[in-house]
N, C-alpha and C positions, 0 to 999 in steps of 0.2 A: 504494500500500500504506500502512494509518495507520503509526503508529509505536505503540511497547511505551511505556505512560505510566511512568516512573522513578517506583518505589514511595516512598511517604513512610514518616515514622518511625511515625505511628498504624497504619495498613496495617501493617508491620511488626511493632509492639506486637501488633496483633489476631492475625496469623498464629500469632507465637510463643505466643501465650496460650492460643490454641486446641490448636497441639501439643503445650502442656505439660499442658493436661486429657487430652488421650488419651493421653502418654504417666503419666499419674497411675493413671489407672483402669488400662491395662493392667500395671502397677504393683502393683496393690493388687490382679487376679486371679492376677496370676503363683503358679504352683504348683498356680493348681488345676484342677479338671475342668471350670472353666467356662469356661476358654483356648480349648480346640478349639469350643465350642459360638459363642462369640463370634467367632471366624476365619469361623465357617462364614453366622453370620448376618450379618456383614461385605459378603461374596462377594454373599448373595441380595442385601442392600439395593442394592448396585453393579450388581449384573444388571440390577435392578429399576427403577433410576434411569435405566438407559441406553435402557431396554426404556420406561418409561413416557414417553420425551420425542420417542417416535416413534411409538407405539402410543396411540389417542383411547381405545379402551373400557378398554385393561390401564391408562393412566394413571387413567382414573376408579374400576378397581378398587382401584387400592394408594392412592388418595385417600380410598376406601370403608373399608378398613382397616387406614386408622393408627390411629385410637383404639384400636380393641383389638390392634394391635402396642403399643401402649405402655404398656396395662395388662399386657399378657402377659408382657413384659421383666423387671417385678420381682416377680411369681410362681415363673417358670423360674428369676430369678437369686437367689430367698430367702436359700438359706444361704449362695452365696458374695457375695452384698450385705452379707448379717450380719457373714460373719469379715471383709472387706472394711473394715467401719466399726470394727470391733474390731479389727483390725490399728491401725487410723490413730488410734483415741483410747488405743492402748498406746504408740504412737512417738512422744517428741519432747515433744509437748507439757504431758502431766499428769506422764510420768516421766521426768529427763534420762535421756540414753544410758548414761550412767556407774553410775547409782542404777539401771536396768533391769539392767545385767550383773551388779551384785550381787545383786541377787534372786534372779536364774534361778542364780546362781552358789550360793546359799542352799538353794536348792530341789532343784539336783543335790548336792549335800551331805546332807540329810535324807534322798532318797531312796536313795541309794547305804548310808547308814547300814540303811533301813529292810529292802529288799534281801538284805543281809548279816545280819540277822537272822533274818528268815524264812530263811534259806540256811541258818541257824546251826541252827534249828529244825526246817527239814524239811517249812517251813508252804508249800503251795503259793501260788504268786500268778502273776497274770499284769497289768504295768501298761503301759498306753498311751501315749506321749506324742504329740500331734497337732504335725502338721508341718503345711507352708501348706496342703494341702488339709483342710479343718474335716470333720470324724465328727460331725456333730450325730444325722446317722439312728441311729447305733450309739449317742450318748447319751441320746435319748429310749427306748432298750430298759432303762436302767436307771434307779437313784434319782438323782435331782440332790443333788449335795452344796454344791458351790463355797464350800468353804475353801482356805485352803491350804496346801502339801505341806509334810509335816509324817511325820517317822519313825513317834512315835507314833498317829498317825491313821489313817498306809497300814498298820502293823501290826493295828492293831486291827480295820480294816476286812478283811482278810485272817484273821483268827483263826479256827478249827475252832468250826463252830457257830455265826457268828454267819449271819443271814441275807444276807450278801452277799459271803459269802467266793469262791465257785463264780464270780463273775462277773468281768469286766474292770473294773478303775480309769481313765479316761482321763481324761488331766493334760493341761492345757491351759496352758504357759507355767510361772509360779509357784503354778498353782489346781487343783485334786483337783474337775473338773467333775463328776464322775460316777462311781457305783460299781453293783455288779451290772450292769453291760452286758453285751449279747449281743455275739458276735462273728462272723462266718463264719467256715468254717471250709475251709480248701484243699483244692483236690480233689484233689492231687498227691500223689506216694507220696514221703514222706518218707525222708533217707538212711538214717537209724536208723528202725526199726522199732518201736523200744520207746519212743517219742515219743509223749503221748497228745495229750487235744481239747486244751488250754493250749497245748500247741508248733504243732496244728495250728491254735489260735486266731491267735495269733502271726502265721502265716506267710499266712492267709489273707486278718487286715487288712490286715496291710504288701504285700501285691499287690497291693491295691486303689489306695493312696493311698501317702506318703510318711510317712507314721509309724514311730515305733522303738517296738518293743514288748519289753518285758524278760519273762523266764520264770524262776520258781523250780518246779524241779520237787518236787512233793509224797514221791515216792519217794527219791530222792538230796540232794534240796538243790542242785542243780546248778544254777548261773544260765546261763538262754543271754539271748542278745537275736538279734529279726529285724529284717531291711530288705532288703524290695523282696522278700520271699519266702523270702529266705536266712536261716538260722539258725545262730548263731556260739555253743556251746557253752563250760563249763567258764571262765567269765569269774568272776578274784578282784573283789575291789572297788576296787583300782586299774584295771584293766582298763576296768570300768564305765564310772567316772567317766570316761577318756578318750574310751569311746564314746558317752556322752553329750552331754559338752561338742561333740566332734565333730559330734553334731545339731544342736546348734544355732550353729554355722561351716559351712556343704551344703558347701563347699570343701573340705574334709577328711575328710567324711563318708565313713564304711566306705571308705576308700582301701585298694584288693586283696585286698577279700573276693571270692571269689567261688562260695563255695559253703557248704555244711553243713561244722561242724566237728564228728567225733565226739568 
């Protein structure tokens, strides 16, 4: 029987460096819908690899095509490649860790301001904020803005009459990506009844993906926020801000919601 040759320290170096790439990119998809697609193409390559080292014609087929598996990867993975590279050039390196929590600390400030005014008003709004999985499909249905959040900006964009009041805002971090966006809307019967498309916009993003979506209702001024479907009504503006900050801590996130509140 040979013997097991005693790994050297490059050997070693190489392993680690290799698990610390896959454990980066899995990393940098976490949270989104491109986790399970990735598991699943994982699975085929491993079939395929075991299948092609025994099999002459399937080995010449998956030899046939790899090139278009490899063009195909970052088509399928566009948007979570996008938020992917955009996650990694907001962390770390252009803005410390400490100057990023002030921003976003900044930006839930403004917004909870702006909120509370429309609430104050009566003005309806409905604003998005994106969580690890990226809304780009629901941001290409409205105008591109990318400024940033800003009280008087989300007010104005929200004001009776202007053209882009009807639509969703989706905030992307400390950035106002987008305004007038479409949203889906849930096909689920809501607990209240007197909940219109805004509460039903709400509840039918935040099923899809991980976003917190806030609601001023146009009739009462009443603020709710959704996540994960659920709608949390009658929130002052301390309320807010705790459930905001809460999104971006997922640890603490809507801790014992679990349902509509009327």
């Amino acid at each position: 029987m040979g013997t097991i040759p005693m790994p050297t320290i490059s050997s070693i170096v190489d392993i680690l460096l290799v698990a610390l790439i896959f454990y980066g990119i899995l990393r940098l998809f976490q949270g989104t819908q491109a986790v399970s697609l990735l598991r699943g193409i994982l699975v085929v390559a491993l079939v395929a690899t075991i299948a092609a080292s025994r099999l002459t014609a399937f080995n010449w087929l998956v030899r046939a095509m790899l090139p278009m598996i490899l063009v195909a990867i970052p088509v399928i993975f566009q948007p979570e490649l996008r938020r992917a590279l955009e996650r990694l050039g907001r962390t770390g390196v252009i803005i410390g860790r400490a100057t990023r929590e002030n921003v976003i600390q900044q930006a839930i400030f403004e917004t909870v301001i702006a909120v509370e005014s429309l609430a104050r008003e009566q003005t309806g709004a409905l604003i998005v904020l994106e969580g690890e999985t990226g809304l780009e499909e629901y941001i290409e249905t409205g105008e591109r803005v990318d400024a940033k959040v800003s009280a008087r900006l989300l007010t104005t964009i929200f004001f009776p009459g202007t053209p882009l009041h009807d639509g969703a805002v989706i905030v992307r971090g400390d950035q106002i990506v987008a305004a007038g966006c479409l949203l889906p809307l849930t096909a689920r019967t809501l607990a209240d009844s007197s909940l219109g498309t805004r509460h039903r916009a709400a509840a039918g993003i935040t099923e899809q993906n991980d976003a917190l979506a806030i609601v001023v209702s146009e009739e009462t001024g009443i603020i709710s926020v959704a996540r994960n479907g659920r709608i949390v009504r009658r929130l002052d503006g301390q309320r807010l801000r705790r459930v905001i900050e809460g999104f971006y801590r997922p640890r603490r996130l809507f801790t014992g919601t679990t349902g509509s509140s009327a």
